[in-house]
Structure formats: structure tokens, C-alpha cells
C-alpha angles and dihedrals in degrees: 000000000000090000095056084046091055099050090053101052083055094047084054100049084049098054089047087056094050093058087040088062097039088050092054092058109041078059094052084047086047081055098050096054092049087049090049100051089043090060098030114101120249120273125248111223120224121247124267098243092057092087089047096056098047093048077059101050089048092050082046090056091045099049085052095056104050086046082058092049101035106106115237125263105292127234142210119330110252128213141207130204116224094346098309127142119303118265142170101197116137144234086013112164110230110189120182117212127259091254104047140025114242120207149209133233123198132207090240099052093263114128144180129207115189132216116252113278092014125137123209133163133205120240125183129347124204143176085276106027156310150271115246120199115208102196090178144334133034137311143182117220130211119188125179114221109236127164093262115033133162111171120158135176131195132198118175110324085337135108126187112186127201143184094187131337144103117243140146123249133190139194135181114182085200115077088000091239113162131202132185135174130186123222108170129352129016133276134189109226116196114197140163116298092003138102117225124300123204107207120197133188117310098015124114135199126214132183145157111197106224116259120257109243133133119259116260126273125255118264115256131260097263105240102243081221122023095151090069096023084060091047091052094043096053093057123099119249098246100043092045109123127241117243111235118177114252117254117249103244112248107240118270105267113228117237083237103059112138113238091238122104112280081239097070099058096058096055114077114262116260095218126043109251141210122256089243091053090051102039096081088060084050092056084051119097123229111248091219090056092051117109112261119231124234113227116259117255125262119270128235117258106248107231128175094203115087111216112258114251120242119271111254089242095063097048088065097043089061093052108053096245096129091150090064096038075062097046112017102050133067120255091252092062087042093060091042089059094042089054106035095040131106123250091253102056085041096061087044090049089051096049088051092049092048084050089052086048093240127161093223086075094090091042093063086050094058100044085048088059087042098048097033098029114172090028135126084233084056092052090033081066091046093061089047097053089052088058096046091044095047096046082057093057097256096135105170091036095054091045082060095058096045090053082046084063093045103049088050100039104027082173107023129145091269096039098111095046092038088051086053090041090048082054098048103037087054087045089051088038082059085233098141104177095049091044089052088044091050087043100053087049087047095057097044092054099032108023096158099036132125100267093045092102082059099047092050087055091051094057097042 
């Protein structure tokens, strides 16, 4: 026990001496210092403004460094169909099958699936968006919100600009109905013969441009004897029989009259006479009370030629049936129509053959400028062979028909719609000099028509 004491006492004077010697030290090295800063120069303090130039020269080094990072100006935006590389080509026809629809996708976020069998283009594309064109058939629309957005899209004569939103739109070229229905978001739509419409989620829109025929012509003047009027008529020249005016029938002669001039009897007798010798004047009777006979009636001309019947196609001409003149009739009655009709019932036969979708429709247009030439029915079909080239896609064609209208009729009937045609079939053609041109001589005329929204858009 003593012994454990023992060593203990000793660890702990050796530790004492240790921090005595420790101690010892750290104060010489306390000396040392003093002595130090006693002998050592003063110090020259740096300038204010060091600390100044050196935080600018970090912000320098900063700024350069985001101008080396910062991404250059963007450009268009690009698209891919059905996933497909990216491209920024323009007025590409993108058609989808019969059997599924086909999409596309935008740079921005924005995309388009098409309907089965529909046909779109592509337009423009810009920094903040692009100009879709719907050709037919129907489309949903998907278009990403940004800060700056600028996303159309035009079907027919109508444009529906967004800023972001998802909707469907239709389109039918025949008979140019339109159809448009909003899922999310709101959209301002812009058509013929209407102001602008601003279209929020939920609503639809719904309109069938009216079909361009003539009025129809005045009744005719109903014949006060068509009976008689058809019988003449139907006999030859040379066979047609002279009037002559009907001789008045002689009175009946009694069985009784005296052989005396009538005369005679009128006069009083000379002579008083017996009753014997005047009763044979009583049994007569007077001329003037006997009953006076109607004319016979006219007799039919005897003709040995029967009247030809009319033709089929002209039945149905008359009566309106211009569908079954197309379908139910040979091509050689056809052409005898075509050719032996009147404007009217030509313009009427080439709207029904455009509804039918047949091809025969541009054909009756063209015989209706060769056989009425100068005519409001020959510039009528003018305008109606610029609506049927432009809705299959034959811009500039189209644009030359609708000048055609214009030139021959300045203030027709279809002057308004073919000026805002003229503008959108050279917008769709690319050509940008003649639309603006079109556009600023829309807008002085029509300033207020239905294709002004477009014009504006053109010139801008």
C-alpha cells in the first residue's frame, strides 16, 4: 500500500515539473515576440481604393464568364412529324392516313395531331411561334403558354389565334363548313362577314359559308293560252293555218215565209186586208225574234307531224333536278345540255357537280365564259374556278382567276369575297410583294371586310 502511494506522489512531481518547465518556455517565447515588435519597421498600409480594384476585377471576371456561357439568340422554332428529325422547312404538306391520325411536335412545346385523312402545312415559323395551315380536316391543337406567343392557325378564310391554349379545329373545303371547340384556355377567331370572336373554354363555333349560286330567275310571264299557243307552235311554217274571222250565221228561214220581199212586209199594207190574207204573216215568224246561233268553234289543223318530245335533259332541267342530270344521264345528253342550256341552269349544273365532287365541274365553267362571253354568268364562273383552284391547293392559279373577276366585274356581286381571296390565295402562293399589294387595295376598298384581319397580318 505504501509502495503505490509512493509511486504516485513521484508521477505527480513529475508532472509539476513538466508544466514548470513548459511554463518556463511559452514566457521566453512571450519575450521574444515583445522584443520583436519592439525592433521590426513600421508597416505601410495599403490605399483605399486596393479593395475596390480587386471587387472589379472579380465582377470582370464574372461578367466574362456569363457572356461566355450565355447561349446564342435563338431562332425559329423547328418541328418533327411523328417523331421524326427536326426541320424548319416550309409549306410542307403533312397529310395523316385514312386509318390514324399523325402528329407534330414543336421546339417550344407546342404540338398538332391531325385527324385521319387530314392535310395541314406549315407556314411560317418564328422566335415565339408558327402559322399552321389546316387544308382539311380536323386538328387538335396544343399550344405552350410563354411569356411571348404568337401561334395562328388558319383554316379556310378563318384565323384562330392563341396565345396558349388546346383546342379542335375543322375544316371541310366542301361545302366550307368550319368547326371549332375549345378545351382549355381562350382564343380570338376572325371569319367572313363577321367581327372577332373571343372563344373560351367550353364554347364552340359553327358555320357554313353560304354557297355561291346565282338568284333565281324571275318566273315567267304565264301564257293566257298555252293550250292553243303549244298546238300553233308545234305546226310546221309552211302548214300553219291562216286566221280568218268566222262568218256570222244567216238567220233560220221558216217553212212559211211568203214569197214577197221582206220589205214589204215591213211596210203597212195599202189595202185593208182580210184576216185569211194576213194570217199567214202572223204564223211567220219575225227575223229579228229568232234565236241567234253561236260560231262554231275552230277546228283543229290537221297535221300529220306529231310534236318531238323534250329531250330528258331538259325535263330535269326544269325541274331543278341538276344532281340526276349528273348521274342519271349518258355523257352524250350531258354534252347536249352543257351546250344547249341557258347561263343560269349552267352555273346551277356546275355548283351541283362541285357538290358531287365531280371533276366536270370546271368544264361547265369553261363552256359557260366561251358560249356567254362578256356576261355577268362568264365572270360569275371565273370566280368559281378560282375557288375550286385554290381549295385544291392551286394558289397562283386560283389568284389569276380571281383577278380575272375583278377586272371584268370591278363591282360585281363577289367583288368583296374575290379581293380577300386574291389576298389569301397569294399569301398561301408565298408570293409576298403581290399579297401585300392585294392586302393594301383590300383595305382601302373593304376596310372593314371579312378578310381585313388577314390583310392586316399580311402587311405587318
Amino acid at each position: 500500500m505504501s509502495k503505490r502511494l509512493e509511486e504516485l506522489g513521484a508521477e505527480v512531481a513529475r508532472i509539476q515539473d513538466e508544466a514548470l518547465a513548459d511554463g518556463g518556455r511559452r514566457a521566453a517565447v512571450r519575450r521574444q515576440l515583445a522584443s520583436d515588435a519592439t525592433e521590426a519597421p513600421p508597416q505601410v498600409r495599403s490605399p483605399r481604393w486596393v479593395p475596390a480594384l480587386a471587387w472589379a476585377g472579380a465582377m470582370a471576371a464574372i461578367a466574362l464568364a456569363v457572356v461566355a456561357l450565355w447561349p446564342t439568340a435563338a431562332g425559329p422554332v423547328a418541328y418533327r412529324v411523328e417523331g421524326g428529325a427536326e426541320s424548319r422547312l416550309l409549306d410542307r404538306s403533312v397529310t395523316a392516313t385514312v386509318d390514324r391520325p399523325m402528329s407534330i411536335e414543336f421546339t417550344d412545346g407546342s404540338g398538332v395531331q391531325l385527324g385521319p385523312s387530314a392535310s395541314a402545312r406549315v407556314r411560317q415559323l418564328r422566335v415565339d411561334g408558327a402559322t399552321l395551315r389546316l387544308e382539311r380536316g380536323e386538328a387538335t391543337v396544343s399550344v405552350r403558354h410563354r411569356a411571348a406567343t404568337r401561334w395562328s392557325v388558319e383554316a379556310g378564310p378563318f384565323v384562330v389565334r392563341v396565345t396558349g391554349t388546346r383546342f379542335r379545329v375543322g375544316w371541310r373545303p366542301e361545302p366550307e363548313t368550319f368547326d371549332l371547340e375549345v378545351f382549355e384556355g381562350e382564343v380570338r377567331v376572325a371569319g367572313p362577314d363577321a367581327p372577332e370572336r373571343v372563344l373560351r373554354s367550353g364554347d364552340e363555333m359553327h358555320r357554313t359559308l353560304a354557297p355561291a349560286t346565282l338568284p333565281e330567275p324571275p318566273p315567267p310571264i304565264e301564257d293566257p293560252a298555252p293550250a292553243l299557243r303549244k298546238r300553233i307552235e308545234s305546226v310546221a311554217p309552211s302548214r300553219a293555218p291562216t286566221y280568218e274571222p268566222p262568218v256570222r250565221a244567216s238567220p233560220r228561214k221558216s217553212p212559211t215565209r211568203p214569197t214577197a220581199p221582206p220589205l214589204e212586209l215591213r211596210l203597212p199594207p195599202k189595202e185593208p186586208s182580210t184576216n185569211a190574207e194576213l194570217k199567214p204573216a202572223q204564223n211567220e215568224a219575225a227575223p229579228e225574234a229568232s234565236p241567234r246561233e253561236e260560231p262554231e268553234p275552230l277546228a283543229e289543223p290537221a297535221t300529220t307531224d306529231a310534236a318531238p318530245p323534250q329531250p330528258a335533259w331538259q325535263t330535269l332541267l326544269d325541274e331543278g333536278k341538276h344532281r340526276e342530270l349528273l348521274t342519271e344521264l349518258g355523257s352524250d345528253q350531258l354534252e347536249q345540255a352543257i351546250w344547249q342550256a341557258g347561263p343560269n341552269d349552267l352555273i346551277d349544273l356546275g355548283a351541283a357537280a362541285r357538290q358531287l365532287g365531280d371533276a366536270r365541274a370546271g368544264y361547265i365553267y369553261s363552256v359557260v365564259r366561251s358560249r356567254f362571253a362578256a356576261t355577268d354568268a362568264a365572270a360569275d364562273a371565273a370566280f368559281l374556278l378560282g375557288r375550286m383552284q385554290f381549295h385544291s391547293g392551286a394558289y397562283r392559279t386560283s389568284a389569276t382567276w380571281f383577278e380575272t373577276y375583278l377586272r371584268e366585274r370591278p363591282r360585281g356581286r363577289f367583288a368583296r369575297e374575290a379581293a380577300g381571296r386574291l389576298v389569301e390565295a397569294y399569301h398561301q402562293a408565298g408570293d409576298r410583294d403581290r399579297a401585300r399589294e392585294a392586302a393594301r387595295q383590300y383595305l382601302s376598298r373593304y376596310p372593314n371586310g371579312p378578310h381585313a384581319t388577314l390583310a392586316t397580318t399580311v402587311l405587318e
